[in-house]
C-alpha positions as CSV (number, residue, x, y, z in Angstrom):
1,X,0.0,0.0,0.0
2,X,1.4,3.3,-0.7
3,X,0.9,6.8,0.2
4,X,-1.6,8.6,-1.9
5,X,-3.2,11.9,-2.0
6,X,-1.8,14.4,0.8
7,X,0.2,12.3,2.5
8,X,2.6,11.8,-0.1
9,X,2.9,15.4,-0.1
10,X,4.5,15.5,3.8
11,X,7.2,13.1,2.9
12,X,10.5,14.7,3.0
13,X,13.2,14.2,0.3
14,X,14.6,10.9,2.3
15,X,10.7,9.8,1.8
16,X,10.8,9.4,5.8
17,X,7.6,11.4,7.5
18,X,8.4,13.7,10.1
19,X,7.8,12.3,13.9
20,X,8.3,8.6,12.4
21,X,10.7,6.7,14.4
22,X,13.8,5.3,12.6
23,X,15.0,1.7,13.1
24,X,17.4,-0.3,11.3
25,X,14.9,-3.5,11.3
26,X,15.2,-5.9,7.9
27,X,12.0,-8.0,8.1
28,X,13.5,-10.0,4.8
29,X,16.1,-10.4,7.2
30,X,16.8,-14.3,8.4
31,X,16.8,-13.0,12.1
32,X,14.1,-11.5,11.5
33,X,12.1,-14.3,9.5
34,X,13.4,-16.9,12.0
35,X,11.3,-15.0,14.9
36,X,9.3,-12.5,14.2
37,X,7.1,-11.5,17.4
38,X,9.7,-9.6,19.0
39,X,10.2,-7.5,16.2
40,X,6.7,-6.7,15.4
41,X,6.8,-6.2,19.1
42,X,9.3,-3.6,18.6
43,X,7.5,-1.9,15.6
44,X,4.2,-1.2,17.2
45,X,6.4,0.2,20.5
46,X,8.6,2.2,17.8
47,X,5.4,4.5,17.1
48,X,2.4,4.9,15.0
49,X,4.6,4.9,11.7
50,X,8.1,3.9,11.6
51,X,11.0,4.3,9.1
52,X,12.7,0.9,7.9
53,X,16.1,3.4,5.9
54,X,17.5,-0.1,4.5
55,X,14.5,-0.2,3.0
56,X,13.2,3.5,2.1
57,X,9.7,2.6,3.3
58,X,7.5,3.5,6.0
59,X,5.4,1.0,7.5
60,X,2.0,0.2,9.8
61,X,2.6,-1.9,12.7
62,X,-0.2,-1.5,15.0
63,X,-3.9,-3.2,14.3
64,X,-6.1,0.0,14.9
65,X,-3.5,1.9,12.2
66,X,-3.6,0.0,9.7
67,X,-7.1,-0.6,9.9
68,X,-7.3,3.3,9.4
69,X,-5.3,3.2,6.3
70,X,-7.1,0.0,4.8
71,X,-10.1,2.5,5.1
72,X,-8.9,5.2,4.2
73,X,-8.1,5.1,0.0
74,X,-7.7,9.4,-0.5
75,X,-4.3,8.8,1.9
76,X,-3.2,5.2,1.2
77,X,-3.8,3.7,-2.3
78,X,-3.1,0.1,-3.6
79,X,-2.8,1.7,-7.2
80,X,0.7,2.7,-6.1
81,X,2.0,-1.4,-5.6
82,X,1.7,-2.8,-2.3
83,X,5.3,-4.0,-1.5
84,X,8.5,-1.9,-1.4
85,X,8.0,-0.4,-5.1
86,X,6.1,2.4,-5.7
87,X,4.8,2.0,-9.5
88,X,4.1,5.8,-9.5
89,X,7.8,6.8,-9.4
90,X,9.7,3.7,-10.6
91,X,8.9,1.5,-14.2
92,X,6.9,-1.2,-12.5
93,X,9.2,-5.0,-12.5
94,X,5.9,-6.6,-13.2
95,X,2.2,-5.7,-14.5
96,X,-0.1,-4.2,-11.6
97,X,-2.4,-6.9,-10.2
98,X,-5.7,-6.0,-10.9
99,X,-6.4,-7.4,-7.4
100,X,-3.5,-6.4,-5.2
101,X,-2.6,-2.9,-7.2
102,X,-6.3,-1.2,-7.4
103,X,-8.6,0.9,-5.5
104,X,-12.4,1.6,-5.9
105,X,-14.4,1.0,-8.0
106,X,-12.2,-1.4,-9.7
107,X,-11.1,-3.3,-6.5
108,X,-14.7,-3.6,-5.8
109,X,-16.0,-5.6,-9.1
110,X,-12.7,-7.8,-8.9
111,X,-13.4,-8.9,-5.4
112,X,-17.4,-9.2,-5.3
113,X,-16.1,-11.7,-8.6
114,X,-13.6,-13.5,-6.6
115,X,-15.4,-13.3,-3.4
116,X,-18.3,-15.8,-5.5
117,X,-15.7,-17.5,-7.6
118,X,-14.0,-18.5,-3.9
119,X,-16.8,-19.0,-1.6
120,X,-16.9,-21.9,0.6
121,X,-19.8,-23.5,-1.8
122,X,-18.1,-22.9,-5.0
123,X,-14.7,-24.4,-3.4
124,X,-16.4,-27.4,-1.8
125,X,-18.4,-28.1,-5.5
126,X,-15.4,-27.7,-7.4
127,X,-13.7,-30.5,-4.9
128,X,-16.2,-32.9,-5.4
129,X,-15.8,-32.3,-9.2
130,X,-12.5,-32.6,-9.2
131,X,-12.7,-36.0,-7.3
132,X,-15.6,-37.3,-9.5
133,X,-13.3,-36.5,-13.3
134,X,-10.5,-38.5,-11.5
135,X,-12.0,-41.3,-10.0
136,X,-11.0,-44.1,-12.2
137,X,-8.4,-42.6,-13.5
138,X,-4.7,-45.1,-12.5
139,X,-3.5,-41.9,-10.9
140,X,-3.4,-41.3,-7.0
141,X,-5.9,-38.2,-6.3
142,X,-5.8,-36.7,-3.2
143,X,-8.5,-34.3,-2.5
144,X,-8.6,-31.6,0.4
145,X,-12.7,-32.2,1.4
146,X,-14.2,-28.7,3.1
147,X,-15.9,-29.4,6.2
């Protein structure tokens, strides 16, 4: 998710936001990655935002604050990419998702499609059809049954 609309504007050059807290956490990093909890432990204690410089990126630590910005589309947009690249100021290294890198209305119609296309019903129907076109086949079928 990156910053959209005014917020982008109150980055400084270094693209850190004034009162974010600095720390020199890599969560790509294998100390990291082997333990996580105290980190994220130390992100939400860090601060409301905090500044990851290896990185260049700000981040969302705490529940309630990145609830706000999930809700919140005129400050934080998807359309931007929604891992360390910002497709706005860099050539994009892949083509947007239309799921992961769009806001309303967009977002909207490709989840209420995905949202059916994934349902609990649809998955559990598509098992049993999957089972039923292989049975009799010589392979070994494993299926994954939905309670």
């Amino acid at each position: 998710m990156g910053l959209c609309g005014f917020m982008s504007e109150r980055m400084n050059r270094d693209r850190s936001i004034d009162g974010a807290v600095s720390l020199e956490i890599d969560p790509y990093g294998e100390e990291f990655l082997g333990d996580p909890y105290a980190f994220h432990t130390e992100l939400r204690d860090a601060g409301p935002v905090v500044y990851l410089p290896k990185y260049d990126v700000v981040v969302l630590a705490r529940y309630e604050d990145v609830r706000t910005a999930l809700e919140d589309p005129g400050t934080y947009c998807s359309r931007r990419g929604v891992g360390l690249s910002d497709f706005h100021l860099e050539e994009p290294w892949r083509l947007p998702s239309i799921i992961l890198e769009a806001d309303a209305p967009l977002h909207t119609k490709t989840r209420k499609v995905l949202n059916e296309a994934l349902s609990r019903s649809a998955l559990a129907a598509l098992g049993k059809r999957t089972y039923r076109w292989h049975q009799g086949s010589r392979r070994s079928v494993s299926v994954v049954g939905l309670p």
